[in-house]
C-alpha positions as CSV (number, residue, x, y, z in Angstrom):
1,X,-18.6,47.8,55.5
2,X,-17.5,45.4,52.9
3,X,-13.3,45.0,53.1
4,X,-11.6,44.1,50.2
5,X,-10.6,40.8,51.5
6,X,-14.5,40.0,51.8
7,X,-14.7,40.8,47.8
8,X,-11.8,38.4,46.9
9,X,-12.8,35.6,49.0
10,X,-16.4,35.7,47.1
11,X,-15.3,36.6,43.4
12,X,-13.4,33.3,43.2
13,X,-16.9,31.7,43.8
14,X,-18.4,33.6,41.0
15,X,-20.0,36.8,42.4
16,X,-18.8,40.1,41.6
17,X,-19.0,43.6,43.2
18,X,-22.1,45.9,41.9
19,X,-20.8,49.1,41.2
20,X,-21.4,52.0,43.7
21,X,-23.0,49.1,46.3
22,X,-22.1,46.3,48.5
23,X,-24.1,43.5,47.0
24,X,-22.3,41.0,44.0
25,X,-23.9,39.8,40.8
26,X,-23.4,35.9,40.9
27,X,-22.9,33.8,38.0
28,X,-24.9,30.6,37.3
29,X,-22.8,28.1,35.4
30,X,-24.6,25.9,32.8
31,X,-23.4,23.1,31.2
32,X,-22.0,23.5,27.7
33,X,-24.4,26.5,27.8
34,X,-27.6,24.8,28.1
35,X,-30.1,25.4,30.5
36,X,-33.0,22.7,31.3
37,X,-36.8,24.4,32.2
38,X,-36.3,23.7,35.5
39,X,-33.0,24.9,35.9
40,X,-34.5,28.8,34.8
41,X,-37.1,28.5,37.2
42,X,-34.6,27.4,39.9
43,X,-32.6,30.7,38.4
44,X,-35.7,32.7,39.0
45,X,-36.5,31.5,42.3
46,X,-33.0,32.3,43.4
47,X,-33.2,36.3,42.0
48,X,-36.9,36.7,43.6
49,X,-35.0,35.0,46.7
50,X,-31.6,36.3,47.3
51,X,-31.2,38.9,44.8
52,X,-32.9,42.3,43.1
53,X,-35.6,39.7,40.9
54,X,-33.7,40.2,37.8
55,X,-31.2,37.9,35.9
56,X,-29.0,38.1,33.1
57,X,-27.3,36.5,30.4
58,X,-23.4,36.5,29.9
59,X,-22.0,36.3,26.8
60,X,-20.3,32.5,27.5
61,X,-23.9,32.1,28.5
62,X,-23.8,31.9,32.2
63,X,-27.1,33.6,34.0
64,X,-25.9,36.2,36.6
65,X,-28.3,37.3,39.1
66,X,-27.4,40.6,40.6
67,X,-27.8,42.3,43.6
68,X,-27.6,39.8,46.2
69,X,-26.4,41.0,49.7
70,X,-22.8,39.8,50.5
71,X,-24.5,38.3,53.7
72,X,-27.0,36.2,51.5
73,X,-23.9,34.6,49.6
74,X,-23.9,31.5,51.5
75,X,-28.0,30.7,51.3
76,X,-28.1,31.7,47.9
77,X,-25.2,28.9,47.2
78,X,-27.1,26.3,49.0
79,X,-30.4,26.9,47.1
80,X,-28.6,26.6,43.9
81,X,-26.7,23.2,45.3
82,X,-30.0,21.8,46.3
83,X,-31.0,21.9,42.8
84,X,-28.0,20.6,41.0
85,X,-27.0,24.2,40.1
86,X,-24.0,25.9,41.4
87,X,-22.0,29.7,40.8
88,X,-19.0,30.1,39.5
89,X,-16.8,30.7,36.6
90,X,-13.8,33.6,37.4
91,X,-10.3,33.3,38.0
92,X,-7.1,32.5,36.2
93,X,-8.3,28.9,35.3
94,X,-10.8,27.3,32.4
95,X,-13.9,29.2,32.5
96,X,-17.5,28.0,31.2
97,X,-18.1,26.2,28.1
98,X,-19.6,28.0,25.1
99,X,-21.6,26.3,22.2
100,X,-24.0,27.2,19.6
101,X,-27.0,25.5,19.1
102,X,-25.3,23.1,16.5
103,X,-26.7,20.0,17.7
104,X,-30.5,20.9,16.3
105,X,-29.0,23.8,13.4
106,X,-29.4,22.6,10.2
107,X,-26.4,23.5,9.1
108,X,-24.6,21.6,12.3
109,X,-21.8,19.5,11.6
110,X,-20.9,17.9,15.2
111,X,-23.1,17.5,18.3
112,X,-21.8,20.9,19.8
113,X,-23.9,20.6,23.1
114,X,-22.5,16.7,24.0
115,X,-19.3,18.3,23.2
116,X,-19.7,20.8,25.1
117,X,-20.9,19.0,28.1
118,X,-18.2,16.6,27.6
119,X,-15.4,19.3,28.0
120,X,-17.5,21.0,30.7
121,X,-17.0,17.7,32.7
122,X,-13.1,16.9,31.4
123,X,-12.2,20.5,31.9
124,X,-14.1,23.2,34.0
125,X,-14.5,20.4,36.4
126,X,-12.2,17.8,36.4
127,X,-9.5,21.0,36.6
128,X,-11.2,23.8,38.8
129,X,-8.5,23.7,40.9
130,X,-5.8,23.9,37.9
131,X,-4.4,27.5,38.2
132,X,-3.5,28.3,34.9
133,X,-1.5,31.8,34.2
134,X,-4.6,33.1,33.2
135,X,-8.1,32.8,31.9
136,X,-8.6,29.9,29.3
137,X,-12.0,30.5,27.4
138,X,-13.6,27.2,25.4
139,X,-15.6,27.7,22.6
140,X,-17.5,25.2,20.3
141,X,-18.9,25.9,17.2
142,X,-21.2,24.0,14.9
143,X,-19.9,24.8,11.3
144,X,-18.1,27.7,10.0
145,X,-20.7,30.2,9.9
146,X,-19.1,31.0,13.9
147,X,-21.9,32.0,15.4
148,X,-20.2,31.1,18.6
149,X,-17.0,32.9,17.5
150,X,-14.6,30.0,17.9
151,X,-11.8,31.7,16.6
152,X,-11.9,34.3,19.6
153,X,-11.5,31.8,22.0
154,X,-8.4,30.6,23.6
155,X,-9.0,27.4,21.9
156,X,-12.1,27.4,19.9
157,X,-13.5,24.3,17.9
158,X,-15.8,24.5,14.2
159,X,-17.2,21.3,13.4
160,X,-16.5,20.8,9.9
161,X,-17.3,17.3,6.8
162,X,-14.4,15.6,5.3
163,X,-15.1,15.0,1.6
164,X,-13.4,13.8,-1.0
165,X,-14.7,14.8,-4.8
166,X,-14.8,11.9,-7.4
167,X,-14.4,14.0,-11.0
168,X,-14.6,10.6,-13.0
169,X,-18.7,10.5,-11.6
170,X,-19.5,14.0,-12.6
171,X,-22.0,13.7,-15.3
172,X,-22.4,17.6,-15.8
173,X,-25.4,18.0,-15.3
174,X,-26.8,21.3,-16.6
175,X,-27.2,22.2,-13.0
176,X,-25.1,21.5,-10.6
177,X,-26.1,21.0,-7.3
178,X,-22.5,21.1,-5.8
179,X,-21.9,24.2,-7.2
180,X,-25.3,25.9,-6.5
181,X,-25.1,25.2,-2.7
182,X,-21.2,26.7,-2.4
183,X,-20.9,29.6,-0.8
184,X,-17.3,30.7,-1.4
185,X,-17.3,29.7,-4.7
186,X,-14.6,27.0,-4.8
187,X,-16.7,24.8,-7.4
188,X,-16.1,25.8,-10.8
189,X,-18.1,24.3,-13.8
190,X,-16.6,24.1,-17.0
191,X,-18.6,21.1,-18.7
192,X,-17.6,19.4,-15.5
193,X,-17.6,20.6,-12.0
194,X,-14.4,20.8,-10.2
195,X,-13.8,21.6,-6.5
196,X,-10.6,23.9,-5.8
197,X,-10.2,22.2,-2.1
198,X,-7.7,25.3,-1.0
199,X,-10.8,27.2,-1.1
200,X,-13.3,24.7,0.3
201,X,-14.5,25.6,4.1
202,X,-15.6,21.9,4.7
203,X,-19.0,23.7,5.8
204,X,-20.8,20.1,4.6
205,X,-23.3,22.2,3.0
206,X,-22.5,19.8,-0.9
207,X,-22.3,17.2,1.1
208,X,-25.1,14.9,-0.6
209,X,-26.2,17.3,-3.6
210,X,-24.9,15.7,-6.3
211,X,-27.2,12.4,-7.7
212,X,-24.2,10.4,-9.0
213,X,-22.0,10.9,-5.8
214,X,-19.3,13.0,-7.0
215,X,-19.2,14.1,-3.6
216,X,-20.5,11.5,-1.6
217,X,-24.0,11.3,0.4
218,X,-22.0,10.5,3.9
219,X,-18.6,12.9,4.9
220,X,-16.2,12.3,8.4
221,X,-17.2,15.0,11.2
222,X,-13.7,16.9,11.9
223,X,-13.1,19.6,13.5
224,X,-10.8,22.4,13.1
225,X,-9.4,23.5,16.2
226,X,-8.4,27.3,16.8
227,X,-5.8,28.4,19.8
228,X,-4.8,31.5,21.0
229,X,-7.8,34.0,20.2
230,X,-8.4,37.2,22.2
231,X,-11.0,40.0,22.4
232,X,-11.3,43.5,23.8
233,X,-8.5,46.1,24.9
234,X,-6.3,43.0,23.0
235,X,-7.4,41.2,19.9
236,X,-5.9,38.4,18.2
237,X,-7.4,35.7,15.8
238,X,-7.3,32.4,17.0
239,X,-4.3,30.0,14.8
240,X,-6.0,27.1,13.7
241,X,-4.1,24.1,13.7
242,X,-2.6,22.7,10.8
243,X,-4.7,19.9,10.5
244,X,-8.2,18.7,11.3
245,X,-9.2,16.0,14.1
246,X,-11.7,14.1,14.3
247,X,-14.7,15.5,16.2
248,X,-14.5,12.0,18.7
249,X,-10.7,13.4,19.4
250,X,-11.8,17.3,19.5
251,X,-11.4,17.0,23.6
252,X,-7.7,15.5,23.6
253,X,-6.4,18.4,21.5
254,X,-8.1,20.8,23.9
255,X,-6.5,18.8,26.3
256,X,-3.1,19.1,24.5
257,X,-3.8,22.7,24.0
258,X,-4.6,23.6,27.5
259,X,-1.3,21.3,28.5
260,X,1.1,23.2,26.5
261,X,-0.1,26.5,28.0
262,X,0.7,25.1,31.4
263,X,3.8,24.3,30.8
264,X,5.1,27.3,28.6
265,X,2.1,30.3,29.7
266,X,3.9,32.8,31.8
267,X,1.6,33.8,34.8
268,X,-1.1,36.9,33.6
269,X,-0.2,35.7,29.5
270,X,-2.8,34.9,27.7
271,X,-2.5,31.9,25.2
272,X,-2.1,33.5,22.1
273,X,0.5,35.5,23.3
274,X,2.6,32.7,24.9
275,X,1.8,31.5,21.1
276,X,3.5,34.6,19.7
277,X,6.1,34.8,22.1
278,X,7.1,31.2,21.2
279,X,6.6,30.5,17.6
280,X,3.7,28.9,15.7
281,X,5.6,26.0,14.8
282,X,6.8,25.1,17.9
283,X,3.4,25.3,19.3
284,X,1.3,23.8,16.6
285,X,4.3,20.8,16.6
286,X,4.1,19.8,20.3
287,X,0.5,20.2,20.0
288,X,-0.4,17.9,17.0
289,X,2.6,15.6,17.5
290,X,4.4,16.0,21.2
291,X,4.1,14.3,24.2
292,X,2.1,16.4,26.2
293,X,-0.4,14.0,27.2
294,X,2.2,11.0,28.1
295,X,3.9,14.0,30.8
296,X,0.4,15.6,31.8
297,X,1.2,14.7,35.8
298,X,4.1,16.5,35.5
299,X,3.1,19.2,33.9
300,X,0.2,19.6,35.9
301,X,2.6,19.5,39.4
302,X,4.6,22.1,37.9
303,X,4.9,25.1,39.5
304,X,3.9,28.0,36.8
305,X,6.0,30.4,35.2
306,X,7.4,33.8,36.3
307,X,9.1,36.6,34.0
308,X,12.4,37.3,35.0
């Protein structure tokens, strides 16, 4: 008989309690989301092995294998370690590393998967044993058709292009190729085109469409960053910051991000709510401009915070 001291100690590992039995699903964590050939037979080796011969997909993309004994636990870690693979991803702490498949999409606008697979390392990783006051989800997004829902992260990133539009080498052309390719409409055409950049999505779609570079051929790869999103029984938009980064300096404001909620997250409150609780401005300030990263050992030592 299974006590419930025998489910905590495992769910901390990654395996969780199948309803109505005694045997745990156990969560494969990829990095950045991506799984190599080998890896999936490895996966399938280890459900034919240890579990009931199925696996399945998470929705931060982790493969789960369910039904494995609570006595097979150990061997079925060992398997995976022998091949580079390991369980995981529960617990008040960063979990896995979503990303779309921006790095290969056409309409990509960063390298999500090296990003990805850069903040897997910096963050699921280098901080496993960071307890944070509660879950911190990471998501990365391509361009801002979300397919990986950034903004329902608790920090998300959307790779965007930095443009500027040069008026003066508009030839107004009968058709425009700026405005054709727009799709919220921010480029008007009267004679001219003209770009209404309090519209403009940075999606890098004009990027290169007009022959006499009114918007040039080549555009800077930044990223807007959102914090603070939440799904389920409590939903909240993620804030984006007030500015873009640039994608190279997309991990340092995650870094920022998860720094802040450290330091000001009271234990079991979610980001966006310590967001809320604290004020926008505040928040977005000491992110964008603060010192979080010069006091990270401190913050990090900290014990974290309790509600009086």
């Amino acid at each position: 008989m299974l006590t419930k001291e025998n489910i905590t100690s495992v769910k901390g590992r990654g395996f969780l309690l199948n309803r109505g039995t005694e045997c745990f699903s156990g969560r494969i964590v990829p990095v950045g989301g991506a799984y190599t050939a080998e890896d999936l037979e490895t996966i399938a080796q280890c459900a034919k092995k240890y579990g009931s011969g199925e696996v399945l997909f998470t929705s931060r993309l982790c493969a789960e294998i369910p039904g494995i004994p609570y006595e097979s636990i150990p061997d079925a870690e060992a398997f995976l370690a022998k091949h580079g693979l390991a369980f995981g991803g529960t617990g008040a702490k960063v979990r896995p590393v979503t990303a779309c498949k921006g790095t290969t999409c056409v309409y990509g606008n960063i390298d999500t998967r090296a990003l990805a697979a850069e903040i897997h390392e910096k963050f699921y990783v280098g901080y496993k044993d960071v307890k944070l006051p509660h879950k911190f989800k990471i998501g990365v997004g391509g361009c801002p058709n979300s397919c990986m829902k950034p903004s329902l992260n608790d920090v998300g990133i959307e790779g965007n292009k930095e443009f500027s539009f040069d008026g003066d080498k508009c030839r107004a052309c009968g058709k425009c190729g700026v405005l054709e390719v727009c799709p919220v409409k921010a480029v008007t055409k009267d004679g001219k085109a003209s770009i209404d950049m309090t519209k403009c999505i940075r999606c890098g779609l004009c990027v290169g469409k007009c022959p006499f570079d009114a918007v040039p051929k080549t555009a800077e790869a930044v990223c807007t960053i959102y914090a603070g999103g939440t799904w389920g029984k409590y939903q909240r938009i993620g804030t984006p910051l007030s500015r873009r980064v640039p994608a190279s300096e997309a991990a340092d404001y995650v870094e920022r991000i998860f720094l802040w909620y450290k330091e000001n997250g009271y234990v079991k409150e979610r980001l966006g709510a310590a967001i809320d609780r604290i004020g926008l401005d505040a928040f977005d300030k000491a992110v964008l401009d603060g010192d979080l990263l010069e006091r990270k050992e401190e913050i990090l030592a900290a014990p974290l915070k309790e509600r009086e």
